[in-house]
N, CA, C and O atoms as a Tripos MOL2 file, in Angstrom:
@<TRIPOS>MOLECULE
protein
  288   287    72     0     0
PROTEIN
NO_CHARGES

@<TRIPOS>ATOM
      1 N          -4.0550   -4.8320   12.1220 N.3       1 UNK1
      2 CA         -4.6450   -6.0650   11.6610 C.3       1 UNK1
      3 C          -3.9300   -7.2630   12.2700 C.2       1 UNK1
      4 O          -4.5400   -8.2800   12.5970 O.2       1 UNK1
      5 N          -2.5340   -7.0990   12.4190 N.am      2 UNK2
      6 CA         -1.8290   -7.9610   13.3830 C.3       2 UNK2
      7 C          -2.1440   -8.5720   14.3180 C.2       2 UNK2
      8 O          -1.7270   -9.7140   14.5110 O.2       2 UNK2
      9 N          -3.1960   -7.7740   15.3590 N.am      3 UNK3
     10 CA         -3.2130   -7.6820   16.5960 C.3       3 UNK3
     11 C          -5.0200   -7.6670   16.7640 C.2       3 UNK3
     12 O          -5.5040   -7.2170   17.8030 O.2       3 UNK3
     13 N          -5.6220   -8.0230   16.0180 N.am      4 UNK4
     14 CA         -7.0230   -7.1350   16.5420 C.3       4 UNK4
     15 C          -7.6900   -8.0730   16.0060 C.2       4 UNK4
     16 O          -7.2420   -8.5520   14.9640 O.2       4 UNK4
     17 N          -9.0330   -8.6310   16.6060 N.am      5 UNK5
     18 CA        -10.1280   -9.4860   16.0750 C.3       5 UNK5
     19 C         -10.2850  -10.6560   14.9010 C.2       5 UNK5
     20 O          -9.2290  -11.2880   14.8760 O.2       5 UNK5
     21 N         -10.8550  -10.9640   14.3100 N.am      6 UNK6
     22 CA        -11.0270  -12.0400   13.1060 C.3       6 UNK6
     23 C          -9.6270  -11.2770   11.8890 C.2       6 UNK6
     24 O          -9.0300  -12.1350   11.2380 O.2       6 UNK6
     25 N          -9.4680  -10.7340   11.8010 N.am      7 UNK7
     26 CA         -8.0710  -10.3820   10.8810 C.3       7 UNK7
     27 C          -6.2640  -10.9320   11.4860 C.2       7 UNK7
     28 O          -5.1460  -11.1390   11.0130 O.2       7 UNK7
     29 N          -7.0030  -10.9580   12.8350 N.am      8 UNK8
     30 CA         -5.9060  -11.6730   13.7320 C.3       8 UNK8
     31 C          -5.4340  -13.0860   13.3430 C.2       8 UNK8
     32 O          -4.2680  -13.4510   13.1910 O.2       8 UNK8
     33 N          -6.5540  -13.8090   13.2110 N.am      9 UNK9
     34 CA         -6.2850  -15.0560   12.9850 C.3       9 UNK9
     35 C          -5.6720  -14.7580   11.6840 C.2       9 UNK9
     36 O          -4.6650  -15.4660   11.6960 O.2       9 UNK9
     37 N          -5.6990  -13.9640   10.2900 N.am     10 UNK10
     38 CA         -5.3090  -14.5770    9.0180 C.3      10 UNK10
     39 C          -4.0070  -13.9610    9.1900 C.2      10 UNK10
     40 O          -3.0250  -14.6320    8.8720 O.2      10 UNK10
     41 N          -3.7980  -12.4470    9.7750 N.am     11 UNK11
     42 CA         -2.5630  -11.7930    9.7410 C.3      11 UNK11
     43 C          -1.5190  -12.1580   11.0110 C.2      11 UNK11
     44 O          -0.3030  -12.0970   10.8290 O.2      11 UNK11
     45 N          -1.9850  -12.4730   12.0740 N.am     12 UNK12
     46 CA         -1.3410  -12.5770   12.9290 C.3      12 UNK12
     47 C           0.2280  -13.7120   12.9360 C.2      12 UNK12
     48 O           1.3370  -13.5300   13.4390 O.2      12 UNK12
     49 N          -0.1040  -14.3840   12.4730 N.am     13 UNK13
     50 CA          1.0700  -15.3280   12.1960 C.3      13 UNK13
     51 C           2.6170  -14.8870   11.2450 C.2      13 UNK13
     52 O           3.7190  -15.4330   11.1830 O.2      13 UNK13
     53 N           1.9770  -13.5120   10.5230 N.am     14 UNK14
     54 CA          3.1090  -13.2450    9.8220 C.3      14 UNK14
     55 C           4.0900  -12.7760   10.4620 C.2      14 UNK14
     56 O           4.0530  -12.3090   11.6010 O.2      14 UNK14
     57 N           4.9440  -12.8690    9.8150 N.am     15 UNK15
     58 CA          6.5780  -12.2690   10.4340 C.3      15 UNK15
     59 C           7.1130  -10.6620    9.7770 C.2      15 UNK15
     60 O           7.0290  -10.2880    8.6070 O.2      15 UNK15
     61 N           7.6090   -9.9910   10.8320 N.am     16 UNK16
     62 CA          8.3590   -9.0540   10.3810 C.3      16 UNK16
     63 C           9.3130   -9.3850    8.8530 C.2      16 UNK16
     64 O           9.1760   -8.7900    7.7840 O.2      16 UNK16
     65 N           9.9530  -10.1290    9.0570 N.am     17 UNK17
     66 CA         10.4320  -10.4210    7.4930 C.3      17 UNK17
     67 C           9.7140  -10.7730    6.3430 C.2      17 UNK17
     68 O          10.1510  -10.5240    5.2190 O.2      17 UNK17
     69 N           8.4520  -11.4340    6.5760 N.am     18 UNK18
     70 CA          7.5760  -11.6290    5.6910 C.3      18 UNK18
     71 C           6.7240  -10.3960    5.5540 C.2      18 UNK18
     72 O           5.7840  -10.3870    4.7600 O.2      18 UNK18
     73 N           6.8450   -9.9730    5.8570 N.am     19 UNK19
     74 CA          5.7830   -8.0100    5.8770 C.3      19 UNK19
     75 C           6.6620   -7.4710    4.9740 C.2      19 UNK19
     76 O           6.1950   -7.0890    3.9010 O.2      19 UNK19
     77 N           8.4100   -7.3070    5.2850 N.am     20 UNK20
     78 CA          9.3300   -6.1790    4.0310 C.3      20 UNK20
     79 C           9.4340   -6.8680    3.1630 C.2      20 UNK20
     80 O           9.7730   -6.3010    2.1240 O.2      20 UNK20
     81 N           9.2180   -8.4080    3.0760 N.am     21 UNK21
     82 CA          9.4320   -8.7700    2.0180 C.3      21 UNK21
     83 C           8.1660   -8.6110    0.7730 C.2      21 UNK21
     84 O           8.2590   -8.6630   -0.4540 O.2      21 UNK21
     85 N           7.1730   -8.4330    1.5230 N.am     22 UNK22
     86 CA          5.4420   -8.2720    0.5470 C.3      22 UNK22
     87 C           6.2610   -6.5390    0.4420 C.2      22 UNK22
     88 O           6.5890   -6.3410   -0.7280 O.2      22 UNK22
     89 N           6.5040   -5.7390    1.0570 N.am     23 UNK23
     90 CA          6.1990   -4.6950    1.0100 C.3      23 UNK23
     91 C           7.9610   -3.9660    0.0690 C.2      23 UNK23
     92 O           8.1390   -2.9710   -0.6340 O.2      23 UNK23
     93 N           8.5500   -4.6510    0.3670 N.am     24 UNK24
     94 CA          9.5330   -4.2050   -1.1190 C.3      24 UNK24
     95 C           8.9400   -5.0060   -2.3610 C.2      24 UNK24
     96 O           8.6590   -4.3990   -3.3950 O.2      24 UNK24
     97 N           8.8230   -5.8770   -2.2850 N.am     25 UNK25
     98 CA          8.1030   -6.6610   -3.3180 C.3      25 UNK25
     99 C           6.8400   -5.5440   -4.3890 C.2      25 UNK25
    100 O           6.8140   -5.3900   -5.6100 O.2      25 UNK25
    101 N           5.7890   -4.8480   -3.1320 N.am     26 UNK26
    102 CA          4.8950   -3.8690   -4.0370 C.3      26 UNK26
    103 C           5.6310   -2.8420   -4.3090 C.2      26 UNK26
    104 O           5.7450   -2.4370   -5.4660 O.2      26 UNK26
    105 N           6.1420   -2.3600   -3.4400 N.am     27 UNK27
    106 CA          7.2610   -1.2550   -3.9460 C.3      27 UNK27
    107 C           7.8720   -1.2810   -5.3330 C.2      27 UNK27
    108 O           8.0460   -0.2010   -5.8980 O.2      27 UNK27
    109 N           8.1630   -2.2460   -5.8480 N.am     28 UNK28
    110 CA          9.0950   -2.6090   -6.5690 C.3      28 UNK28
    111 C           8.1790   -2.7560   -8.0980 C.2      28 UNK28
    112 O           8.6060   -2.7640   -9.2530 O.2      28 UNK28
    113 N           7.3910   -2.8160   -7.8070 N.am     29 UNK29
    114 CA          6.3940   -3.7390   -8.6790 C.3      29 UNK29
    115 C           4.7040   -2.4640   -9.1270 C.2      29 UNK29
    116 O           3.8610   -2.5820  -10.0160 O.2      29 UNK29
    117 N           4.8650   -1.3990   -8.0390 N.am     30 UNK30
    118 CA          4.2800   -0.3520   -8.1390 C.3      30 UNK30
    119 C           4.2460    1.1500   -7.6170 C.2      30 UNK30
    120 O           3.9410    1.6360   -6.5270 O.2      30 UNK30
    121 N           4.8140    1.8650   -9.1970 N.am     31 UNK31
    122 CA          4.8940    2.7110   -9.1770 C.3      31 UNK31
    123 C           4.1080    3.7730   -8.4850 C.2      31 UNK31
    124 O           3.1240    3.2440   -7.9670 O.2      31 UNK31
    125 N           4.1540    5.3620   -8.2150 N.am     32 UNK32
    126 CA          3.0770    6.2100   -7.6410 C.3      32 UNK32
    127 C           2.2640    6.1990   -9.1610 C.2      32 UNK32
    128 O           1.0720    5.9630   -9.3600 O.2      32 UNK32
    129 N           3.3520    6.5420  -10.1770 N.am     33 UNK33
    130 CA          2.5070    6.6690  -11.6120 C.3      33 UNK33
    131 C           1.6010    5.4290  -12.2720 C.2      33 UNK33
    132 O           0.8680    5.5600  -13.2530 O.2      33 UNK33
    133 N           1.8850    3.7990  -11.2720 N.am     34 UNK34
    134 CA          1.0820    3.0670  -11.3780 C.3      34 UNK34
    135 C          -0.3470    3.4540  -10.6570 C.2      34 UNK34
    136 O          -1.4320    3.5350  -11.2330 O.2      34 UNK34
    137 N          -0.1940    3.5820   -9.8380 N.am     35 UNK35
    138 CA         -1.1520    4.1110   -8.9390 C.3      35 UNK35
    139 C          -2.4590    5.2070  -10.1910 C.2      35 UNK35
    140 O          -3.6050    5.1400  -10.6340 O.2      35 UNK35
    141 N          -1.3260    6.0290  -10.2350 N.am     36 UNK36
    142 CA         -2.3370    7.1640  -10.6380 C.3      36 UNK36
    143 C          -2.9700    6.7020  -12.2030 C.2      36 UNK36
    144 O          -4.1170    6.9540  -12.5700 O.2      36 UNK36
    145 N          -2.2000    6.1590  -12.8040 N.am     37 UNK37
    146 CA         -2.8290    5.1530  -13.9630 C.3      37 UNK37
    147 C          -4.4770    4.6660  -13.1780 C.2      37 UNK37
    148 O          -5.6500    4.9720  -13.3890 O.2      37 UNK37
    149 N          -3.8520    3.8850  -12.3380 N.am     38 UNK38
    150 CA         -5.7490    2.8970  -11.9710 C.3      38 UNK38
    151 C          -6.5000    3.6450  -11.4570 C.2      38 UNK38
    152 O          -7.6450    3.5190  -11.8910 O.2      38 UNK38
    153 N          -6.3950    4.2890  -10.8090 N.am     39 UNK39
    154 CA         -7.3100    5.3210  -10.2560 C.3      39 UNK39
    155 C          -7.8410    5.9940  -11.8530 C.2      39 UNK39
    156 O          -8.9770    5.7940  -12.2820 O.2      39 UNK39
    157 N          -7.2540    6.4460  -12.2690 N.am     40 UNK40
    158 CA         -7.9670    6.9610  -13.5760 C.3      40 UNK40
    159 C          -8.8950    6.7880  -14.5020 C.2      40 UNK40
    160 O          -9.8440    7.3370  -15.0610 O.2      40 UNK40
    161 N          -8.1420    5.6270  -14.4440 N.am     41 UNK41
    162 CA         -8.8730    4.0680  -14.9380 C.3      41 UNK41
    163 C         -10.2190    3.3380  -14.4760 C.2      41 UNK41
    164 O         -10.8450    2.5900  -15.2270 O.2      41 UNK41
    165 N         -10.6860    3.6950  -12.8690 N.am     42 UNK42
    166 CA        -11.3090    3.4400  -12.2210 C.3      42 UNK42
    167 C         -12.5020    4.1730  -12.3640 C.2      42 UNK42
    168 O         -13.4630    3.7430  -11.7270 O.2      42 UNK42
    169 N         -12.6970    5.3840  -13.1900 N.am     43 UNK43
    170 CA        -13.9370    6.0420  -13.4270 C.3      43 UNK43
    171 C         -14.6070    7.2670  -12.3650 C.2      43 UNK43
    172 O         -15.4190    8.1810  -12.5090 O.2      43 UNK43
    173 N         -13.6750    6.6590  -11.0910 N.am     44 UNK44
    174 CA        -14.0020    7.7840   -9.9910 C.3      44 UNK44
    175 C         -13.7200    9.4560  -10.5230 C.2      44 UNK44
    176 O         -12.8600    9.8280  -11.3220 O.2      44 UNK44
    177 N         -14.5460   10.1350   -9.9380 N.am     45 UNK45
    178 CA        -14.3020   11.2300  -10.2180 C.3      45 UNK45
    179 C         -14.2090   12.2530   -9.1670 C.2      45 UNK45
    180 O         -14.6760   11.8100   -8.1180 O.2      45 UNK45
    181 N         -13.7170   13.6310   -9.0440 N.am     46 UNK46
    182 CA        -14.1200   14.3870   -8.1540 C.3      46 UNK46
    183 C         -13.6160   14.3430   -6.6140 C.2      46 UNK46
    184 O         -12.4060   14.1160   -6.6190 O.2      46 UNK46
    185 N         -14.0850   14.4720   -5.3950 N.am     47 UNK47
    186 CA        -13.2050   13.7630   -4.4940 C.3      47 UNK47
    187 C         -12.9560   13.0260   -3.5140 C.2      47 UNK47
    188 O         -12.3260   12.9530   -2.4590 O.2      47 UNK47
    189 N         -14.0930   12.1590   -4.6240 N.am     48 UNK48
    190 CA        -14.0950   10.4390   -4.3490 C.3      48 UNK48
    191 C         -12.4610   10.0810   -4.8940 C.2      48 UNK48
    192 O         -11.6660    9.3600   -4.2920 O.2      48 UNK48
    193 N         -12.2370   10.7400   -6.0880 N.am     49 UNK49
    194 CA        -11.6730    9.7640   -7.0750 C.3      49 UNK49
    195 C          -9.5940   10.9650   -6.2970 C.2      49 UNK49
    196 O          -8.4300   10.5700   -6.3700 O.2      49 UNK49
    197 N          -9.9970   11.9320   -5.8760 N.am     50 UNK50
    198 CA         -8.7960   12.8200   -4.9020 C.3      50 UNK50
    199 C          -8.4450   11.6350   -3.5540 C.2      50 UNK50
    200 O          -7.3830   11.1940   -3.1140 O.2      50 UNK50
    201 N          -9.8290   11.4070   -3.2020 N.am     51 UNK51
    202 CA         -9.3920   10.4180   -1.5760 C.3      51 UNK51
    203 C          -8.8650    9.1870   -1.6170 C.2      51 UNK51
    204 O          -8.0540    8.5840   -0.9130 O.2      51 UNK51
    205 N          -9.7230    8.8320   -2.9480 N.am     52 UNK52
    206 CA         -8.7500    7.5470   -3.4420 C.3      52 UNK52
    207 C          -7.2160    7.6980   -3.8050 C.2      52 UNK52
    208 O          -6.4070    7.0700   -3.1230 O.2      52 UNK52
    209 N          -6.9170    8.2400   -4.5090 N.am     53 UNK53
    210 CA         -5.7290    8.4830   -4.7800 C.3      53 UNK53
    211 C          -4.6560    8.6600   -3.7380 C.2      53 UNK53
    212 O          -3.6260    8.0080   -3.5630 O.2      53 UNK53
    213 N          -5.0730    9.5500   -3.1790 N.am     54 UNK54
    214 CA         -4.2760   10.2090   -2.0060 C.3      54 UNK54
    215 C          -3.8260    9.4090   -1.1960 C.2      54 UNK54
    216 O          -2.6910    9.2190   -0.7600 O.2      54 UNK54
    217 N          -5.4260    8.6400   -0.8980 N.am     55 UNK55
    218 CA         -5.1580    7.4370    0.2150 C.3      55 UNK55
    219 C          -4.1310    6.5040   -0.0600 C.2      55 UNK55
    220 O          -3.3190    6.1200    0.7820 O.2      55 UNK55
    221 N          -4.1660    6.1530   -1.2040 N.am     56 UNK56
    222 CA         -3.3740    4.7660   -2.0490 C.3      56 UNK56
    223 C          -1.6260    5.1540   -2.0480 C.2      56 UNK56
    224 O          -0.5880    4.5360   -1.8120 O.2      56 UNK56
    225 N          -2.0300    6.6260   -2.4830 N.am     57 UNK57
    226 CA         -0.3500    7.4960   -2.2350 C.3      57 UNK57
    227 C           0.0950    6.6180   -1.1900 C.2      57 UNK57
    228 O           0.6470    5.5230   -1.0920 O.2      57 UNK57
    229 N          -0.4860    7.7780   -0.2380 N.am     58 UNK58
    230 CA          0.0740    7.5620    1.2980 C.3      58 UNK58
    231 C           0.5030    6.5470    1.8640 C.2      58 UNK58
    232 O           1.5290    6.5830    2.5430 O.2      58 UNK58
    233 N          -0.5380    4.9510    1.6000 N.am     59 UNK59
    234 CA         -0.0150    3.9450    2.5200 C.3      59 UNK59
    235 C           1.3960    3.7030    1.6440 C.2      59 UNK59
    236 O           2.4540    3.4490    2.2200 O.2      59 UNK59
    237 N           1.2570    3.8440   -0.2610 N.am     60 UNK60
    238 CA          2.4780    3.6090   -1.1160 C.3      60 UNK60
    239 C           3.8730    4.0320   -0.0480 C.2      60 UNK60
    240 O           4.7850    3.2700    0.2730 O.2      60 UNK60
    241 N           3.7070    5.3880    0.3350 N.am     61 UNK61
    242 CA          4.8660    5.9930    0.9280 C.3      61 UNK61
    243 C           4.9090    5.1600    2.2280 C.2      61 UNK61
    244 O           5.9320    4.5890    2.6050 O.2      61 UNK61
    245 N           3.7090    5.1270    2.9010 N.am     62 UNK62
    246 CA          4.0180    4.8420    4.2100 C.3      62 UNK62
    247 C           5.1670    3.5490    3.8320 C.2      62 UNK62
    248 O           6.3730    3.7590    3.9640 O.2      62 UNK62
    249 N           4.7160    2.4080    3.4250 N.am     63 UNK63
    250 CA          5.3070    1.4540    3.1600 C.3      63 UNK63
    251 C           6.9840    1.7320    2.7160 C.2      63 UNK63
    252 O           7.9120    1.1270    3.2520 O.2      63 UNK63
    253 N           7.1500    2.7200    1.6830 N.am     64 UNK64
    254 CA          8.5290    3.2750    1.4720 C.3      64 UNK64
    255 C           9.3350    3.5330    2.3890 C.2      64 UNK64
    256 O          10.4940    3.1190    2.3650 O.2      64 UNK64
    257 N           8.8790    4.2140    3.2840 N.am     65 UNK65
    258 CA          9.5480    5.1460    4.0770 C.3      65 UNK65
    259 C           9.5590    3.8210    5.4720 C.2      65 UNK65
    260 O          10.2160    4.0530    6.4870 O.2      65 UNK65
    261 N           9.0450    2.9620    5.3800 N.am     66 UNK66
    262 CA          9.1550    2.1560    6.6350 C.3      66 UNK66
    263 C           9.9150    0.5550    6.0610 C.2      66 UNK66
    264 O          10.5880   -0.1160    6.8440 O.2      66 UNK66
    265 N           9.7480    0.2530    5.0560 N.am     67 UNK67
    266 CA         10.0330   -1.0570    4.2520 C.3      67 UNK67
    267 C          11.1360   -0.9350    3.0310 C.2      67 UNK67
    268 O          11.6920   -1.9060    2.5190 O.2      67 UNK67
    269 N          11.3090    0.1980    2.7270 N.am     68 UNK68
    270 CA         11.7740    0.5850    1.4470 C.3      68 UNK68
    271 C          13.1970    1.1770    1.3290 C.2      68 UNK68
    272 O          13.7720    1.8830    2.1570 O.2      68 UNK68
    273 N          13.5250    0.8630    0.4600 N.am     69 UNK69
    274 CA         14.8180    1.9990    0.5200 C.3      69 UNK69
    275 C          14.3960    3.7010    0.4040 C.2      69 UNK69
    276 O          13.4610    4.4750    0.1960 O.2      69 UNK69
    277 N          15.7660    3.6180    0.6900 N.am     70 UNK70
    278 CA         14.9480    5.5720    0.7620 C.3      70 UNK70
    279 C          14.6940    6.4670   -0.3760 C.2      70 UNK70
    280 O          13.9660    7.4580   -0.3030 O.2      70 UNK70
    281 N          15.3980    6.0350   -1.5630 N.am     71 UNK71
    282 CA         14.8050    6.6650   -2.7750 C.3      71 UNK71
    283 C          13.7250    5.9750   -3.3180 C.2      71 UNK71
    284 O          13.5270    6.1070   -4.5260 O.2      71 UNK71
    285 N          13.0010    5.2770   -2.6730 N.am     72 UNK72
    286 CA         11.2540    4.8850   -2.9420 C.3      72 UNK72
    287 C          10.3580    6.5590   -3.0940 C.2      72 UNK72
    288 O           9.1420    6.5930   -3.2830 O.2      72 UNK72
@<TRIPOS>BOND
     1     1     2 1
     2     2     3 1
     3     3     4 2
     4     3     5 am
     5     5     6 1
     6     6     7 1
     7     7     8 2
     8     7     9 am
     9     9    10 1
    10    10    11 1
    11    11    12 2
    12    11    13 am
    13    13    14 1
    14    14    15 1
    15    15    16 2
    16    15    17 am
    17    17    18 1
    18    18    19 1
    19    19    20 2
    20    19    21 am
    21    21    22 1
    22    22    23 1
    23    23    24 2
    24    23    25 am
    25    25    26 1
    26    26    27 1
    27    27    28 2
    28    27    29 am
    29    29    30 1
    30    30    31 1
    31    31    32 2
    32    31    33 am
    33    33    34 1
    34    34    35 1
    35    35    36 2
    36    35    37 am
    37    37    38 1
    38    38    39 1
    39    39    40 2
    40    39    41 am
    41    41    42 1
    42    42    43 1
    43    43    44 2
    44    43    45 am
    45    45    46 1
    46    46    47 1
    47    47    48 2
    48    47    49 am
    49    49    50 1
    50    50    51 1
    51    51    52 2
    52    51    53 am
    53    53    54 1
    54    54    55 1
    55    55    56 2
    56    55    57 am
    57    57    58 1
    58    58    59 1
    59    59    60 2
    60    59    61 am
    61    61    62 1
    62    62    63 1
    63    63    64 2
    64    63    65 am
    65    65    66 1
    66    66    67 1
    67    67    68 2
    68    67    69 am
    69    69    70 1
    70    70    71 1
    71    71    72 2
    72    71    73 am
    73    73    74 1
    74    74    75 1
    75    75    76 2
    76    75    77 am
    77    77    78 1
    78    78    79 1
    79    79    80 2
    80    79    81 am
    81    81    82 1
    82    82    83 1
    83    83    84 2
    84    83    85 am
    85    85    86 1
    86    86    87 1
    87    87    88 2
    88    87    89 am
    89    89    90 1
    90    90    91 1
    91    91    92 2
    92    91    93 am
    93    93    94 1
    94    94    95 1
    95    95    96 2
    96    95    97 am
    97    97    98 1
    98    98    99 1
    99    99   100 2
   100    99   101 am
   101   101   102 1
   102   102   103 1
   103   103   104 2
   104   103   105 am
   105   105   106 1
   106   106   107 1
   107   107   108 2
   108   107   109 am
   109   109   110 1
   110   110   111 1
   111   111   112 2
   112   111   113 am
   113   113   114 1
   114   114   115 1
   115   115   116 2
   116   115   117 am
   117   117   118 1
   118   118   119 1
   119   119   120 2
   120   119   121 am
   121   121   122 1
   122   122   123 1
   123   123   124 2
   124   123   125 am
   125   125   126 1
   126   126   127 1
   127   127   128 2
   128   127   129 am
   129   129   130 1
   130   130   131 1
   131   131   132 2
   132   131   133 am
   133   133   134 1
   134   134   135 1
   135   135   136 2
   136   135   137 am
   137   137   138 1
   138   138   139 1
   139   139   140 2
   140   139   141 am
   141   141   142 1
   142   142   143 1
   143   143   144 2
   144   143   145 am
   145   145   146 1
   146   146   147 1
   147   147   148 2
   148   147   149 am
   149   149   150 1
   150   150   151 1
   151   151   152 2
   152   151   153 am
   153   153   154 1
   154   154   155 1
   155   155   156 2
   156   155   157 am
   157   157   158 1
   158   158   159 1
   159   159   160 2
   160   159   161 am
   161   161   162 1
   162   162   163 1
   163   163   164 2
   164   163   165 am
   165   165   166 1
   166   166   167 1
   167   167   168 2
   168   167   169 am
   169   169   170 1
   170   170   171 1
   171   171   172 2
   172   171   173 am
   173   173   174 1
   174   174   175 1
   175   175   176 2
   176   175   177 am
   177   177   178 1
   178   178   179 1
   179   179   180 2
   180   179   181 am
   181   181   182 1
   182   182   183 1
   183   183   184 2
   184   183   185 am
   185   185   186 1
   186   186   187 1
   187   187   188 2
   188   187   189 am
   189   189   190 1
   190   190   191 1
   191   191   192 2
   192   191   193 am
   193   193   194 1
   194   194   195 1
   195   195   196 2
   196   195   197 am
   197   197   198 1
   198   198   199 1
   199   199   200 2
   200   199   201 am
   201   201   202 1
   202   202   203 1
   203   203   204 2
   204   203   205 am
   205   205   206 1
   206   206   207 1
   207   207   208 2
   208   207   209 am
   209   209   210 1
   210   210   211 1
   211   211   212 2
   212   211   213 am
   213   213   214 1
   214   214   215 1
   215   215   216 2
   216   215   217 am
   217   217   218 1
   218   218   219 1
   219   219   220 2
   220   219   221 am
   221   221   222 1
   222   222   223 1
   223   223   224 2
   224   223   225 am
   225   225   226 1
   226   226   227 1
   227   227   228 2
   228   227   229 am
   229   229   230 1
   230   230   231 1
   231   231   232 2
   232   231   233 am
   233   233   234 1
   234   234   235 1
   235   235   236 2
   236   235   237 am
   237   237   238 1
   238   238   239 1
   239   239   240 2
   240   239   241 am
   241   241   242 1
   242   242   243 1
   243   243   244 2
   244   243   245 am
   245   245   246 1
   246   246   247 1
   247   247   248 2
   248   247   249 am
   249   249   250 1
   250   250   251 1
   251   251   252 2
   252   251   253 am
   253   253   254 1
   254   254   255 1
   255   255   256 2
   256   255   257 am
   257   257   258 1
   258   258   259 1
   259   259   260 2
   260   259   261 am
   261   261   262 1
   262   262   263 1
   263   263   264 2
   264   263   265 am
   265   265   266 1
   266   266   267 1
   267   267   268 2
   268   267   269 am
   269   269   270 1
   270   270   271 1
   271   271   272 2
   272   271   273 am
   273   273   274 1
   274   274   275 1
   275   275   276 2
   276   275   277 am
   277   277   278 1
   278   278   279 1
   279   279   280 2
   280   279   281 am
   281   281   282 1
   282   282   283 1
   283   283   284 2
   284   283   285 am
   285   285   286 1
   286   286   287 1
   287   287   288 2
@<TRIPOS>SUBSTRUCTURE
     1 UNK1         2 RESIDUE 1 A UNK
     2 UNK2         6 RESIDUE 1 A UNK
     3 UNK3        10 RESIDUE 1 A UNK
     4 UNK4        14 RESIDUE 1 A UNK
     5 UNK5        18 RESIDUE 1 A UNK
     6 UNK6        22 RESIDUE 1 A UNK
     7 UNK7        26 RESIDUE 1 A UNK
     8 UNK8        30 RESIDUE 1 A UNK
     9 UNK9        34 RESIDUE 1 A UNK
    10 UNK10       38 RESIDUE 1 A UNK
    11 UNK11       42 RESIDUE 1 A UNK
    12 UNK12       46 RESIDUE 1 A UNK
    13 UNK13       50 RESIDUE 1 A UNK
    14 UNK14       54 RESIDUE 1 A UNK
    15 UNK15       58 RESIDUE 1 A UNK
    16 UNK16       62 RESIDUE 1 A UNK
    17 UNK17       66 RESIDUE 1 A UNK
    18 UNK18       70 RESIDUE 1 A UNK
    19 UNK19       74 RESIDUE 1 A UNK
    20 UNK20       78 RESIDUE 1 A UNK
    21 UNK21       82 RESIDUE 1 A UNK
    22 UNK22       86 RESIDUE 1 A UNK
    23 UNK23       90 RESIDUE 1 A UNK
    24 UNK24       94 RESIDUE 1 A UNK
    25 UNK25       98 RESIDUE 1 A UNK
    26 UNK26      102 RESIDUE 1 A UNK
    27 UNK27      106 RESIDUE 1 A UNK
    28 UNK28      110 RESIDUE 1 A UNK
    29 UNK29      114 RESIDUE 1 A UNK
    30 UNK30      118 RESIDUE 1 A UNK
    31 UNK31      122 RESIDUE 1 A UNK
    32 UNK32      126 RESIDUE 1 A UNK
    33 UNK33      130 RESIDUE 1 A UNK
    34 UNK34      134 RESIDUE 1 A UNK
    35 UNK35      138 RESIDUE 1 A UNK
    36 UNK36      142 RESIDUE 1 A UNK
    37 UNK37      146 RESIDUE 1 A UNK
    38 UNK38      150 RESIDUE 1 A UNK
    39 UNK39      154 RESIDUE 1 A UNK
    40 UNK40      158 RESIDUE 1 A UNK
    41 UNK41      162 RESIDUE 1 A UNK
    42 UNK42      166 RESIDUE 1 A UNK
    43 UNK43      170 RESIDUE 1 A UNK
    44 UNK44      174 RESIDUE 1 A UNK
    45 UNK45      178 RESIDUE 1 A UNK
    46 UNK46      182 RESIDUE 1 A UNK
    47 UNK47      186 RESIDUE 1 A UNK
    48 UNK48      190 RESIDUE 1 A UNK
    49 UNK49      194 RESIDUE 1 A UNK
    50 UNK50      198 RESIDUE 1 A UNK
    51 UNK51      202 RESIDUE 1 A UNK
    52 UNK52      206 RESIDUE 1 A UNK
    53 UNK53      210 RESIDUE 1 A UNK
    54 UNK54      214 RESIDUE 1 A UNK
    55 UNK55      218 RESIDUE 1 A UNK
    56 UNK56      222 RESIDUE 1 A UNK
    57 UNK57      226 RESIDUE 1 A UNK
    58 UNK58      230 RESIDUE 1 A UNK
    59 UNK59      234 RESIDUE 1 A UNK
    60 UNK60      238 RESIDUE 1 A UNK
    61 UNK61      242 RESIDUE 1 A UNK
    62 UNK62      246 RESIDUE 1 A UNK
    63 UNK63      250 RESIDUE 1 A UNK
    64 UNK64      254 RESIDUE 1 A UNK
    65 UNK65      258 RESIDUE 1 A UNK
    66 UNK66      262 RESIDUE 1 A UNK
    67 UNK67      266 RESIDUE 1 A UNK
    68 UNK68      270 RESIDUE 1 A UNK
    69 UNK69      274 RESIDUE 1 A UNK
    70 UNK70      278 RESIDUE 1 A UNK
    71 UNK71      282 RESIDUE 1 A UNK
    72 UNK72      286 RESIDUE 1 A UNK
């Protein structure tokens, strides 16, 4: 989104420090068990409501494992 078309213009200006700082910030602020709360919450079912989840996991971690301390 950094780098690519009309998302360029809104994201492009940010800074590496301003990215860990949004991204310890959600870290911090949301749990995986937050996660799995809204999804629940959300009414999806089945595996609509698996892809959602999963998906939401994943970027959670991605963000951990790249922004985060390591016991994220």
């Amino acid at each position: 989104m950094l780098e690519h078309g009309s998302a360029k213009k809104v994201f492009g200006g940010i800074t590496e420090s301003e990215i860990r700082a949004q991204a310890r910030d959600l870290l911090d602020k949301l749990s995986p068990e937050d996660i799995e709360r809204i999804v629940q919450k959300s009414g999806l079912e089945g595996r609509e409501r698996e892809r959602v989840l999963s998906g939401l996991l994943g970027r959670r971690e991605f963000l951990a494992r790249n922004y985060g301390d390591t016991e994220q």
